[in-house]
GUGU-230719 format. One record per residue (C-alpha): residue number from 1; residue in one letter; x, y, z. Coordinates in pm, 1 decimal. Example, Ala and Ser with C-alpha at 12.3 -4.5 7.8 and 13.67 -1.06 7.14 Angstrom:
BEGIN
    nr   rest          X          Y          Z
     1      A     1230.0     -450.0      780.0
     2      S     1367.0     -106.0      714.0
// end
This chain:
BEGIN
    nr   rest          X          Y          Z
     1      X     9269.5    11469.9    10509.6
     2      X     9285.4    11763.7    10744.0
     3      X     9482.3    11778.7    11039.9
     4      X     9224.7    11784.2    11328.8
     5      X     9258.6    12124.0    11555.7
     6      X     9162.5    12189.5    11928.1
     7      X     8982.5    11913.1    12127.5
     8      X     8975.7    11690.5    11864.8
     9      X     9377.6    11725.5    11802.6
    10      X     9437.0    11699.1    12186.7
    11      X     9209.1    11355.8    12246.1
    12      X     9399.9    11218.7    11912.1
    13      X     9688.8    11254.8    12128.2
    14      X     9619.5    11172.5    12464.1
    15      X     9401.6    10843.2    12350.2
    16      X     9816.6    10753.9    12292.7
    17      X     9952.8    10909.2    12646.3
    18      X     9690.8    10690.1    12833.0
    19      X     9891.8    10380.3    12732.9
    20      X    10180.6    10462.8    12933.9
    21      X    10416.1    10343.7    13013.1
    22      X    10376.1    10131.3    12646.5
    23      X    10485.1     9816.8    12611.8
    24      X    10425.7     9671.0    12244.6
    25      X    10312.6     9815.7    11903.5
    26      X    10065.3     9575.7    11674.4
    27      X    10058.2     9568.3    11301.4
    28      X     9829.2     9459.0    11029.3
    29      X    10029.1     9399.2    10700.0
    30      X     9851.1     9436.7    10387.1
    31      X     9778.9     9851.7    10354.7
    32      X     9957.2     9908.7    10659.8
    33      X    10284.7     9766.0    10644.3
    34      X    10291.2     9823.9    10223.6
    35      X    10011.8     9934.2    10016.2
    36      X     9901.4     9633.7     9822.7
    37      X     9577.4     9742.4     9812.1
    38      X     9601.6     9835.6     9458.4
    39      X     9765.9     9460.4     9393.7
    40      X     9452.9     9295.7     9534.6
    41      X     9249.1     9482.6     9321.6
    42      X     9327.6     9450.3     9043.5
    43      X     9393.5     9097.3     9062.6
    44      X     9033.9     9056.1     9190.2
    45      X     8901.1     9315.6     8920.8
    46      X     9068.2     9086.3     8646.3
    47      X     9038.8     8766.0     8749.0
    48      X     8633.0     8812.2     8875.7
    49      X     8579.5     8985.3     8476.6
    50      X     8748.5     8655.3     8348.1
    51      X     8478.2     8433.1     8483.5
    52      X     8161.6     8677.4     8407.5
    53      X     8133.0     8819.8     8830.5
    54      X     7875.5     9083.2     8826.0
    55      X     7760.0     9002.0     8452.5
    56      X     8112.9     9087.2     8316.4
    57      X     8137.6     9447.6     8482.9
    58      X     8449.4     9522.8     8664.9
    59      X     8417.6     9595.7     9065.8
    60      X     8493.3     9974.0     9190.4
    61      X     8723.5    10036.3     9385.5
    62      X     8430.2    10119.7     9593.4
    63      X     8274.6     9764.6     9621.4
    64      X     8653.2     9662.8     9652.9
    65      X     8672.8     9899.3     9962.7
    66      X     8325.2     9782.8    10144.8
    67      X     8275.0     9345.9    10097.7
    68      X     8665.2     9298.9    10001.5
    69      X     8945.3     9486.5    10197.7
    70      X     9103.6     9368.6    10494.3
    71      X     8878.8     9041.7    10556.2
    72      X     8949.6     8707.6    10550.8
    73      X     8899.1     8487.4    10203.7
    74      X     8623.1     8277.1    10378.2
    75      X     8392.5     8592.9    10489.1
    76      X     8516.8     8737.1    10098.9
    77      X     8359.5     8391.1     9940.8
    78      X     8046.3     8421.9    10112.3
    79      X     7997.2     8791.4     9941.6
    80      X     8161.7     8641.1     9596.8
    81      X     8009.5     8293.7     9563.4
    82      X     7713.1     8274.5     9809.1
    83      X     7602.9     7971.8     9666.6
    84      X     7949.0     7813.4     9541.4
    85      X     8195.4     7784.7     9841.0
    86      X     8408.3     7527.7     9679.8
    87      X     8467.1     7748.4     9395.1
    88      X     8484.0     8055.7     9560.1
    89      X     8780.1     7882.9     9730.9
    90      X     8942.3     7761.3     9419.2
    91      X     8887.1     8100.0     9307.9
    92      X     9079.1     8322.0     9596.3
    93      X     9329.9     8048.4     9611.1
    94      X     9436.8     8144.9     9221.2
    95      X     9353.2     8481.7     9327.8
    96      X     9625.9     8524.0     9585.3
    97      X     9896.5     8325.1     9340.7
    98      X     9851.2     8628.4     9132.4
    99      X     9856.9     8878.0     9382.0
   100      X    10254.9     8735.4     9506.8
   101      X    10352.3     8754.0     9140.2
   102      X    10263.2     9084.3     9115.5
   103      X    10369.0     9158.5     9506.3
   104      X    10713.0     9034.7     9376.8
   105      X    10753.2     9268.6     9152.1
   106      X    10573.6     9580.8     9256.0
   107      X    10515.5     9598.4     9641.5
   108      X    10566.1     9922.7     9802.6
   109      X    10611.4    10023.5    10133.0
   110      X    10384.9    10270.9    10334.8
   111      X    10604.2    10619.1    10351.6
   112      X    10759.7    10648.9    10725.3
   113      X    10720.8    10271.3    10805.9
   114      X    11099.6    10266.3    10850.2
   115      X    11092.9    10632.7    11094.4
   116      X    10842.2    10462.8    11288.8
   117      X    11037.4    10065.3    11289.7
   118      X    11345.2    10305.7    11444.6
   119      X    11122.7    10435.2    11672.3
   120      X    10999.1    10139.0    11828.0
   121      X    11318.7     9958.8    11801.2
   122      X    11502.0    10254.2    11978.4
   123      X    11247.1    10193.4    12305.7
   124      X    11268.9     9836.3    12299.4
   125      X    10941.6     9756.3    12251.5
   126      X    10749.6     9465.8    12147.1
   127      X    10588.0     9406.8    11794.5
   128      X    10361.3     9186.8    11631.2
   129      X    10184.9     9170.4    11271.8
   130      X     9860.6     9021.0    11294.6
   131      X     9658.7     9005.9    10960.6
   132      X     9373.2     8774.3    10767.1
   133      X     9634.3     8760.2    10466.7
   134      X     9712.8     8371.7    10404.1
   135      X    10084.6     8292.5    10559.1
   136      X    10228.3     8269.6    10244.9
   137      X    10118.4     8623.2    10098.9
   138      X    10208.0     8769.8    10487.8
   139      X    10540.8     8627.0    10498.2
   140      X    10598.8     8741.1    10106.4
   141      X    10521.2     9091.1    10202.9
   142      X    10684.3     9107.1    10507.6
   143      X    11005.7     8964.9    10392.0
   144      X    11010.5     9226.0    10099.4
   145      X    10950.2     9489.5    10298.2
   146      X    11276.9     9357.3    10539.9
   147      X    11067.7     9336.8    10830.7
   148      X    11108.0     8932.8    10891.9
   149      X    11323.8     9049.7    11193.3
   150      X    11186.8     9307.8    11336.7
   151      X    10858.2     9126.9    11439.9
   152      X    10876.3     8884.7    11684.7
   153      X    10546.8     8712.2    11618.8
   154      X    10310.1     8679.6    11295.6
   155      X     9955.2     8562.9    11371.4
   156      X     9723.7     8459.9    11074.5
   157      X     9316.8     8536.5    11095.5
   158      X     9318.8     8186.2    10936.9
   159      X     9496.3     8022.3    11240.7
   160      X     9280.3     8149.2    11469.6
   161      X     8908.4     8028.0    11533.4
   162      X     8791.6     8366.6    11430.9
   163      X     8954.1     8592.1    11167.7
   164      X     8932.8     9006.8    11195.9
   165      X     8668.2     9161.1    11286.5
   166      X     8684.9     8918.0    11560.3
   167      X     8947.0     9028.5    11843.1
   168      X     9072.7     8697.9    11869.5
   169      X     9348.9     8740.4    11658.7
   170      X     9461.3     9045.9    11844.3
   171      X     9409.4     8904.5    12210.8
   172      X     9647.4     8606.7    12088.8
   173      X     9893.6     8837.2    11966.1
   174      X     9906.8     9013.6    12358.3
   175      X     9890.7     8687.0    12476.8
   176      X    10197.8     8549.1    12224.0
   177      X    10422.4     8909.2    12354.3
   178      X    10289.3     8853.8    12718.1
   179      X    10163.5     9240.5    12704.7
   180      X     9882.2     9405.0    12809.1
   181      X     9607.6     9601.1    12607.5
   182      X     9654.0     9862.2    12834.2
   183      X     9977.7     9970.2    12704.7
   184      X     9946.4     9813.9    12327.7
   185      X     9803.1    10021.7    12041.5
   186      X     9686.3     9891.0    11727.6
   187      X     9815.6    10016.1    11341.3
   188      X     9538.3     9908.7    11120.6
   189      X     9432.3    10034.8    10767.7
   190      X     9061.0     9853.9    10720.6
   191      X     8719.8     9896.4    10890.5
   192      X     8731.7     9461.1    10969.1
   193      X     9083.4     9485.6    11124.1
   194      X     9020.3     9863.5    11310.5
   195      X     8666.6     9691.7    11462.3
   196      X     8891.9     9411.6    11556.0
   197      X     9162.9     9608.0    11726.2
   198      X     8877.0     9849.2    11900.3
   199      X     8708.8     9451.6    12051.2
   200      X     9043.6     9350.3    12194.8
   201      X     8992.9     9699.1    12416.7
   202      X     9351.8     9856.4    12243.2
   203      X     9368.8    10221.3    12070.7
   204      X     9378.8    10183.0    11693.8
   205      X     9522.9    10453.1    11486.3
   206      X     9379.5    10413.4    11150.0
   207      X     9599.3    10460.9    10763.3
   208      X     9416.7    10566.8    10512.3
   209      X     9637.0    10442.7    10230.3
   210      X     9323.6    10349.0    10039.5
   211      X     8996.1    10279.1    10200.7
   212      X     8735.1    10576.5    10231.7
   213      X     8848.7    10800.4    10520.8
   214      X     8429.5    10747.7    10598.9
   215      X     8385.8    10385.2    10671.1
   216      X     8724.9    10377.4    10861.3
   217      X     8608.7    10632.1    11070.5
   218      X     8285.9    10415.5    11143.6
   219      X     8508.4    10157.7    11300.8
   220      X     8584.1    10397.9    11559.3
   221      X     8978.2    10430.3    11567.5
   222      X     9122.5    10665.4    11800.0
   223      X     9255.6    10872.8    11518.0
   224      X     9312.4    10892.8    11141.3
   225      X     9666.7    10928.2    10947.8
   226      X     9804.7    10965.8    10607.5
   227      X    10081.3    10770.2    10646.7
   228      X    10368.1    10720.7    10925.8
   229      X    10510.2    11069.1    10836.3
   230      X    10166.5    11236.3    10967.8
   231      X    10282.9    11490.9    11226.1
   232      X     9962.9    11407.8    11406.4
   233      X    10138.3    11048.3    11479.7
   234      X    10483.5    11193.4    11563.7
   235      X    10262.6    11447.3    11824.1
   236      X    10114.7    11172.0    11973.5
   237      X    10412.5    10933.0    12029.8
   238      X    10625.2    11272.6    12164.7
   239      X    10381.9    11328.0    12404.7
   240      X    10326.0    10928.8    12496.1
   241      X    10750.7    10953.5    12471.4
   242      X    10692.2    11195.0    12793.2
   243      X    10449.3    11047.7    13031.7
// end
């Protein structure tokens, strides 16, 4: 991805400054925090092959990327097993027991999430991860990433009454730090949970650790990095560091 030059670089940057003075940072977890993506694909890839999905073909990464990513495992069963819920159920439940073996053993995090931890820690500013992951696959990740005490609230799509894209989960997590949106942005790495942060009325700077830099960018975020070592991220928080 190219770095964006003249008006487009300065709006990347002042969609940050207008949040001044800020008050909290939000997180989603899986792609964001660590890239698992590759762990929940393949364990989908394997495991929908095993029983015959899609006449015994393996998904793309591409189908992975558009009716998978980033949503919750209810809105994923009604792509997967239309006319099957119960099984679709059973089937992401075995799905995500795979996905913390592998986790376990393999989980990496996203380069510069530990500059950027500093960085918010140094300010004293709030933090939440809010993700459609079940609690047991957030808290896994989380914990092997060391994170379990740097964020002072976890909220689950799936304790919510409406999982990402809805803003719900997002508005709870202001309401959980006692913030406002108005000085809260939004790190999010899929087009459900960037549409979600962009409802809840909060700047969302968009990862693209794996999903197609052109469907994230159709959830509107306010800008697009690589990773937390993107200088276009370190511009924007220096000039949001001098408002």
């Amino acid at each position: 991805m190219t770095a964006p030059s003249g008006e487009n670089y300065k709006a990347s940057k002042s969609s940050l400054a207008a949040l001044a003075p800020l008050q909290a940072v939000l997180f989603d977890v899986d792609g964001t925090l660590c890239d698992s993506d590759p762990l929940h694909y393949f364990a989908f890839r394997e495991m929908l092959q095993e029983i015959g999905f899609n006449g015994g073909v393996p998904i793309t990464e591409e189908f992975f990327a558009e009716n998978i990513a980033g949503k919750h495992n209810n809105d994923i069963v009604a792509v997967l097993f239309p006319d099957d819920v119960q099984r679709g159920l059973k089937f992401t439940d075995e799905k995500e027991a795979m996905f913390r073996r592998l986790a376990a053993e393999q989980l990496e995090p996203v380069s510069g999430i530990y500059k950027v931890k500093k960085w918010i820690e140094d300010r004293g500013l709030k933090r939440a991860a809010v993700t459609n992951a079940p609690r047991p696959n957030a808290e896994l990740m989380i914990s092997k990433l060391g994170l379990s005490d740097f964020f002072e609230a976890l909220i689950l799509g799936s304790e919510c009454d409406h999982a990402k894209p809805h803003p719900e989960p997002y508005l709870k997590a202001l309401e959980m730090l006692n913030v406002s949106k108005d000085h809260t942005f939004v790190f999010e790495d899929s087009v459900s949970g960037i549409k979600a942060g962009v409802a809840a009325g909060m700047p969302v700077v968009g990862l693209t650790t794996r999903n197609p830099e052109r469907l994230l960018l159709e959830a509107k975020p306010s800008f697009l990095i690589k990773d937390y070592e993107d200088p276009k991220l370190w511009a924007a928080l220096e000039e949001l560091d001098r408002k």
